[in-house]
C-alpha positions in Angstrom: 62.1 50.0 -9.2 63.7 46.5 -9.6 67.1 45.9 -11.1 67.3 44.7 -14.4 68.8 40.8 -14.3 72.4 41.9 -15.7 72.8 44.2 -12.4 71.6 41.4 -10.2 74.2 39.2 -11.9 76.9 41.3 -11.0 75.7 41.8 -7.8 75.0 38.3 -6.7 78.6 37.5 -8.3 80.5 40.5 -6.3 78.0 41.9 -3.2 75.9 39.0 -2.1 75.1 40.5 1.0 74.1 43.8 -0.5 72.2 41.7 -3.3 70.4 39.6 -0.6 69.1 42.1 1.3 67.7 44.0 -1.6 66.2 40.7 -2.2 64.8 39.8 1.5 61.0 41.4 0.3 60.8 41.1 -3.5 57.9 39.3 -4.7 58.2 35.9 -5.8 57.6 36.9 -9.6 61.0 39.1 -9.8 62.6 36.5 -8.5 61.4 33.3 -10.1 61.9 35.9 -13.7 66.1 35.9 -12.8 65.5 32.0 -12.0 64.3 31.8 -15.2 66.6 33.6 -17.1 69.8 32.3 -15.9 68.4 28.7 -16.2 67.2 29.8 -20.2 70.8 31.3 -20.4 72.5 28.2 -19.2 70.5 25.5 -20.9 71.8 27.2 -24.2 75.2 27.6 -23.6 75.3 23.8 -22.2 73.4 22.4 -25.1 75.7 24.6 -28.2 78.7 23.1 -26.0 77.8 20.0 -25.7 76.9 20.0 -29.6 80.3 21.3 -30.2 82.1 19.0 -28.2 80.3 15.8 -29.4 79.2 16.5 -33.0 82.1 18.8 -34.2 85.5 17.6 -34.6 88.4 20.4 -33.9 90.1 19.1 -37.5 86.9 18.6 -39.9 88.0 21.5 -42.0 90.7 19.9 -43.2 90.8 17.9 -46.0 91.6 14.7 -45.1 89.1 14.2 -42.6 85.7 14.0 -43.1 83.3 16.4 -41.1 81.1 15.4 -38.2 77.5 14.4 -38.3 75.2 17.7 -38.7 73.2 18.5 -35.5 69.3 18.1 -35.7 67.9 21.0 -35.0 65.0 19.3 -33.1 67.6 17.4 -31.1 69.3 20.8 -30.0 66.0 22.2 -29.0 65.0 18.9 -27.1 68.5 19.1 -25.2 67.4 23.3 -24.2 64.1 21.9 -22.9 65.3 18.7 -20.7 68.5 20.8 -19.4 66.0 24.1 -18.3 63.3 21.4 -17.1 65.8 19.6 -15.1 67.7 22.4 -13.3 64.5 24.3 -12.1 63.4 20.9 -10.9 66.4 20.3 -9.2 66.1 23.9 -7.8 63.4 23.6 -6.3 64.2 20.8 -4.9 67.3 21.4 -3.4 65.7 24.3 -1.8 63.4 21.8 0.0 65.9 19.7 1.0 68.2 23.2 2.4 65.1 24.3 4.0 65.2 20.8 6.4 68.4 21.9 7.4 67.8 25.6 7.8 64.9 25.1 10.4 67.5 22.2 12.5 70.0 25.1 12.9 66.8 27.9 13.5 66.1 29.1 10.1 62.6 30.6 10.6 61.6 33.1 8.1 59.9 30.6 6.0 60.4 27.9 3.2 60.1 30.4 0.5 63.5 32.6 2.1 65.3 29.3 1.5 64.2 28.6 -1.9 65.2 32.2 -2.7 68.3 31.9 -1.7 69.1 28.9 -3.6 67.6 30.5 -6.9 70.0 33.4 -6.1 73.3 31.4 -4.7 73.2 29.1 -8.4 74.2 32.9 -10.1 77.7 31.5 -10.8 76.5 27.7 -11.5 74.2 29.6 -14.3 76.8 32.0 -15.6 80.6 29.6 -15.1 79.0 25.7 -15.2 78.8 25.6 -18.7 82.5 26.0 -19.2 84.3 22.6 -19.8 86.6 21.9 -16.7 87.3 24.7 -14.5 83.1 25.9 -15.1 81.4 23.2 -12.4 84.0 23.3 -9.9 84.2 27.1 -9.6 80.9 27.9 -9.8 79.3 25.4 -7.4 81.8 26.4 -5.0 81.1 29.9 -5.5 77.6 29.3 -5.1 78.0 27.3 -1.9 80.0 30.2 -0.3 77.3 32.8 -1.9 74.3 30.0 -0.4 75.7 30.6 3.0 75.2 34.0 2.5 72.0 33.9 1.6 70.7 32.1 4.1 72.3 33.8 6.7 70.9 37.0 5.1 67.1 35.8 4.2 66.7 33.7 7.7 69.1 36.3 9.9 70.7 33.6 11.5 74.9 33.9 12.1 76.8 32.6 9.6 78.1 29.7 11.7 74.6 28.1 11.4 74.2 29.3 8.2 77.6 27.6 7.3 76.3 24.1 8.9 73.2 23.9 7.5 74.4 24.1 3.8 78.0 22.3 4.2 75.3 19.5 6.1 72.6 19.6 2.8 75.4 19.5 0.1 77.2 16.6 1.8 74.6 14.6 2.7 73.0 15.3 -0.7 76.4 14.4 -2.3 77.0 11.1 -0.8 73.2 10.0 -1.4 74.0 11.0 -5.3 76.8 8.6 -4.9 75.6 5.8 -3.3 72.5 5.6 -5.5 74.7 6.5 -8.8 77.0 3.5 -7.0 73.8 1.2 -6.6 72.7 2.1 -10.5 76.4 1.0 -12.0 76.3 -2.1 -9.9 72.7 -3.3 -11.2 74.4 -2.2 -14.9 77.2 -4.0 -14.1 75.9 -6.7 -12.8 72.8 -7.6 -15.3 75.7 -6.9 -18.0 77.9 -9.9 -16.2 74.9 -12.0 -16.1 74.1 -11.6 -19.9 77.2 -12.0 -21.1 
């Protein structure tokens, strides 16, 4: 009998190594259903957050200042859709990119035990990264710690080399973002210069 996706929550959050090993055989459907879920989950809270923060002012109750624009409710819906699309895109591929480093360090139990792992290890991205501020920084680093887990768990490989292989992936993923996001600004800034 599978867990229902509250218990894996919990578990995933509190016993990762338990959770992971319950989760070294499952078929792909249980576990691309929790992928799912979390990603729904978090798509909504970022979306009604972001709506708040940008389209509500804290003071438009009171009488001297006007309330904010109303929120379309296509535009809300729009925002669900591109935030889910985009973080089971980036997922996926992120589990790819893992996987490279996973079979350097002798991760051989197959692609699909890596892409697990990462659907799993993004438990407290899903359920913390939506809170402004302290959200993004303690659940990615929860997750990293948990991804280490889960790789060590789902590949059986000691955590040293399960350690390397995501620090390795998230740092050399990290300063790609950056130098691309880097190259982007400059071309902004630079065309705007130009114009100007």
């Amino acid at each position: 009998m599978s867990e229902s996706v509250l218990d894996k929550v919990r578990g995933f959050l509190f016993s990762p190594t338990l959770s992971f090993r319950k989760a070294r055989d499952e078929e792909a459907k249980e576990t691309l259903t929790y992928l799912i879920t979390l990603s729904v989950f978090y798509a909504i809270m970022s979306t009604l957050l972001t709506a708040l923060n940008v389209f509500v002012h804290p003071f438009a109750g009171l009488s001297f200042i006007p309330p904010g624009p109303a929120v379309e409710p296509l535009l809300i819906v729009s925002w669900i859709f591109v935030i889910l699309v985009f973080t089971l895109v980036m997922a996926v591929i992120f589990g790819l990119w893992l996987h490279i480093f996973v079979y350097l360090v002798g991760g051989r139990k197959g692609i699909w035990q890596t892409e697990k792992s990462v659907f799993y290890n993004l438990t407290p991205t899903f359920v913390l990264g939506w809170i402004p501020a302290i959200g993004p920084l303690v659940g990615g680093i929860w997750s990293v710690v948990i991804g280490v887990i889960g790789i060590r768990e789902l590949h059986n490989i000691p955590d040293t080399k399960a350690a390397l292989a995501v620090i390795l992936a998230v740092v050399i993923a990290s300063v790609i973002a950056v130098i691309v996001l880097g190259a982007m600004l400059y071309a902004v800034v630079t065309s705007l210069s130009m114009t100007a």
